[in-house]
C-alpha positions, 0 to 999 in steps of 0.5 A: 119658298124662302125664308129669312130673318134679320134683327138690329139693336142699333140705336141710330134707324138708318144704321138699324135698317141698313143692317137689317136689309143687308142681312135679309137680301144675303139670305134671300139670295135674289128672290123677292119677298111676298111678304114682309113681317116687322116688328120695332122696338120703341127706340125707333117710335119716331120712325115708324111713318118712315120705316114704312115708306122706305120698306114700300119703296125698298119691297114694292111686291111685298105684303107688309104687315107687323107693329110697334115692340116691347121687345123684338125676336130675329136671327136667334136673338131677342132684344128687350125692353124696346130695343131693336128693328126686327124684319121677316121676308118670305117668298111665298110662290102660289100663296094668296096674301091679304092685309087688312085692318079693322078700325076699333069702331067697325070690328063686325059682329062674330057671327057676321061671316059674310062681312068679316070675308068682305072685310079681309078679302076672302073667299068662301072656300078658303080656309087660311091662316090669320095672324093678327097683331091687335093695339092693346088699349083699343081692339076687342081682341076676344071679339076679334077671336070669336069672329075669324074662328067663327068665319074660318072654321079649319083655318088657323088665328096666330099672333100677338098684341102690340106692346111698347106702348104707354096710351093709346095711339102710342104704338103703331100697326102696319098693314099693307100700305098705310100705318095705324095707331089703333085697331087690329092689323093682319093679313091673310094667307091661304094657298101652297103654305102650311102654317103650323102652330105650337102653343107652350103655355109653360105649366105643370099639373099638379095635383090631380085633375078635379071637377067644378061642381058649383061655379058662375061667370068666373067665380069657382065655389066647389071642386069635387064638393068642397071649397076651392080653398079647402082643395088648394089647402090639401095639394098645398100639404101635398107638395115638395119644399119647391113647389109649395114655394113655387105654388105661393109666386106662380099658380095657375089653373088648367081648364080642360078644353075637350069634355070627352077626354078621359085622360088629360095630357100637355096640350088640353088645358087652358091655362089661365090665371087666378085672380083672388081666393076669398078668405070668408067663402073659400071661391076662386076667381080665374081669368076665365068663365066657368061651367059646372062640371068641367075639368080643372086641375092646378098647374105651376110655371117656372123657368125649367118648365117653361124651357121642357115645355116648349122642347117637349112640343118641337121634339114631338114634331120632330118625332112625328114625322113632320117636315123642317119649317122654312122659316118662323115667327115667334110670339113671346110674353113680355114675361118671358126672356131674362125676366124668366130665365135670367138670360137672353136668347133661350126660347130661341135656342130651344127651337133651334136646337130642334130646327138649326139655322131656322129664320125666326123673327118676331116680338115680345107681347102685350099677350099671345094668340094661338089656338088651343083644342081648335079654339084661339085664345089670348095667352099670357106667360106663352110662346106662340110660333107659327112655323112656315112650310109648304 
């Protein structure tokens, strides 16, 4: 297996590709890729059809998959706000590779297992990973979701929707040998790879974890028996000069994913974003349907978590056990970057230092997909890696 990873801010395409290529075959030393990954900032929209056929002419073997860019990830450096040409090539010896597309108006049904196998061209008893790059304007991302987590159950959905886009068809998706402007593109893999994902969704608890005991579709009207804004009035008078400034820019809520956990720890929640606080009635609304009785607890996000959260989910790799990856790509926020932290390159150098000289490629998105408690969500505010390995 090998790995390698180039990016290029130049403005000109056929400077931007020269870059690019030349970076990738002096770290891939004569092998040929398997699959290719790209990801382009809109600097380059004209040059999508052609960026395309000259990489089907440059790699005739490889699996070619990725799409249109806000912001693109490589080498340990991330480009913003449309820059860039980013490119990831893997060589992947016994490892099966599938690209697929699924038109906007034929995604099947999520309990369609046989279909959904026809359509990405995979057999019953494999269990792969999926990383998937649905258009945002026009894919039914959730569906989308439900159907592969439904049809690959142990297997594993990875991504980010494309961003760079105004309209609809304004983007474009890649897969194998044609070039989209709407749907979902991705590609299948099984076979003598290990793709791990790590989820940061960047929040703290604060506060203590709290049951919804009345609530509907996505509207919280009582935790642990009184109004969601009588809860949120106490944790307020609760917190440090810091957080009540923080709790007033940036609060989220942390549903717990696992009815049979007692103990609720980083990584079983759900993090998803609240929408209103009815002033009258005192009920919440989410970014997420809600069942009574479930766990909920409030989170902040800011830059220094952020960062800590993402290390703490390397580091605890690491310590496990587990072995470097080959190689990585990175599914970051468009909210992220300098936007977050005020500087460039720091999710980046945060999974270096734990991994040095890994190839990362990958973009900034319109939303990410990762798995949480086995189940594939749609994230905002997140970085999703999928790291590579045997």
């Amino acid at each position: 297996m090998k790995f390698a990873a180039a990016l290029s801010g130049a403005d000109r395409f056929d400077t931007a590709f020269d870059e690019v290529v030349d970076d990738l075959e002096a770290q891939l030393d004569g092998a040929a890729p398997s699959l290719l990954t790209l990801f382009v900032g809109s600097t380059h929209e004209r040059d999508y059809v052609r960026l395309h056929r000259m990489l089907r002419e440059k790699y005739p073997g490889a699996a070619l998959v990725g799409c249109s860019a806000g912001g693109t990830i490589g080498g340990g450096r991330e480009l913003e706000e449309g820059a860039g040409l980013s490119i990831s090539a893997a060589y992947l010896p016994n490892v099966e590779i599938r690209p697929f597309h699924l038109d906007p108006d034929r995604v099947p049904v999520p309990d369609a297992a046989r279909l959904w196998r026809e359509v990405l061209d995979t057999p019953s008893d494999a269990h792969p990973t999926i990383i998937v790059f649905p258009e945002p304007y026009t894919s039914p991302v959730s569906a989308v979701l439900d159907g592969l987590d439904r049809t690959f159950e142990g297997g594993t959905v990875v991504g980010g929707v494309a961003s760079g886009m105004q309209e609809a068809g304004g983007g474009a998706l890649f897969a194998g040998d044609d070039v989209f402007a709407t749907g979902t593109a991705g590609v299948v893999l099984w076979g003598d790879v290990q793709i791990d994902t790590i989820v940061s969704q960047g929040c703290r608890p604060i506060g203590s974890p709290m049951f919804i005991t009345r609530g509907h579709d996505n509207l919280i009207t009582g935790l642990d028996g009184q109004s969601p804004a009588a809860a949120l009035q106490s944790l307020y008078d609760s917190l440090s000069d810091e957080d009540q400034a923080r709790l007033r820019q940036s609060l989220f809520v942390g549903i717990v994913m696992d009815d049979g956990l007692e103990v609720y720890e980083q990584g079983d929640f759900l993090i998803r974003n609240i929408m209103g606080l009815d002033g009258d009635t005192g009920s919440l609304a989410i970014g997420a349907d809600v069942r009574p009785n479930t766990v909920v607890q409030f989170h902040l996000r800011d830059a220094e978590t952020s960062a800590r959260d993402l290390q703490a989910l390397l580091e605890a790799r690491s310590d496990a056990g587990m072995p470097a990856p080959e190689g990585a790509l990175m599914f970051s926020c468009l909210g992220r970057g300098r936007g977050l932290y005020g500087k460039p390159d720091v999710d980046s150098n945060i999974v270096r230092a734990t991994y040095p000289d890994l190839p990362i490629g990958g973009f900034f998105c319109n939303g990410e997909l990762g798995p949480v408690q086995g189940i594939s969500y749609q994230h905002g505010y997140t970085s999703v890696l999928a790291l590579f390995g045997r």
